[in-house]
C-alpha positions in Angstrom: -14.4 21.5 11.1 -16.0 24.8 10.2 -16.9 27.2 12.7 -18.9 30.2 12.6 -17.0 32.3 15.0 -16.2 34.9 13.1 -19.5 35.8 12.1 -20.3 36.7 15.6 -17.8 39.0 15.9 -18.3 40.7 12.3 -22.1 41.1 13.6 -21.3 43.2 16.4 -18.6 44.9 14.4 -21.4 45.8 11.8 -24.1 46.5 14.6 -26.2 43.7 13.3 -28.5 41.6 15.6 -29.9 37.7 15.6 -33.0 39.9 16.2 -32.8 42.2 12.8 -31.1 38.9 10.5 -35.0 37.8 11.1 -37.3 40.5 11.2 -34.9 42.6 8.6 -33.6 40.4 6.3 -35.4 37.4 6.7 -32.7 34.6 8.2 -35.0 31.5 9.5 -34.1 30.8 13.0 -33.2 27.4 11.9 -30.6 28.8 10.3 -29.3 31.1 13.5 -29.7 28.0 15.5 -27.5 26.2 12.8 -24.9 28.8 12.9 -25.2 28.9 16.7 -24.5 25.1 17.2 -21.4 25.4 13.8 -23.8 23.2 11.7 -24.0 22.8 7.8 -25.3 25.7 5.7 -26.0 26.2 1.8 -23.9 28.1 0.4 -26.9 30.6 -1.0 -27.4 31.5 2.8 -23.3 31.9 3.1 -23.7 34.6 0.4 -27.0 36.1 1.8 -24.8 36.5 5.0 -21.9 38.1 3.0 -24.2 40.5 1.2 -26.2 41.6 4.2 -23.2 42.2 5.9 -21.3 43.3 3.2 -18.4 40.7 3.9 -16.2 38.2 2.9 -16.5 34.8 3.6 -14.0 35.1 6.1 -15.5 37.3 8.1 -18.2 34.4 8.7 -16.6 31.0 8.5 -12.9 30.0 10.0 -11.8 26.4 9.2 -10.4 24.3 12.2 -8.8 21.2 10.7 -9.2 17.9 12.1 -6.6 16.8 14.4 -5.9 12.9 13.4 
């Protein structure tokens, strides 16, 4: 499973807002709620993420593997 956890914390690292991804740079709030709720993303809003908060893909996703 894939978990957006991270990008939480790298937000408030970087002093980035839900409220300025959508008014500065444009994230959908279908896409916030899909990130809220660890839901599939394209990977060309995974790199918009990393660029506007000049990032690695880390710093976004963490990968929890299924427990069988």
């Amino acid at each position: 499973m894939i978990v957006f956890d991270p990008l939480w914390e790298t937000m408030k690292r970087k002093n980035i807002s839900q409220y300025s991804l959508i008014k500065i740079y444009g994230v959908s709030t279908g896409t916030l709620d899909s990130l809220r709720k660890n839901r599939s993303i394209t990977l060309n809003t995974l790199n918009d993420l990393c660029a506007i908060l000049e990032c690695e893909v880390s710093d976004i996703i963490r990968y929890i593997p299924d427990e069988a």
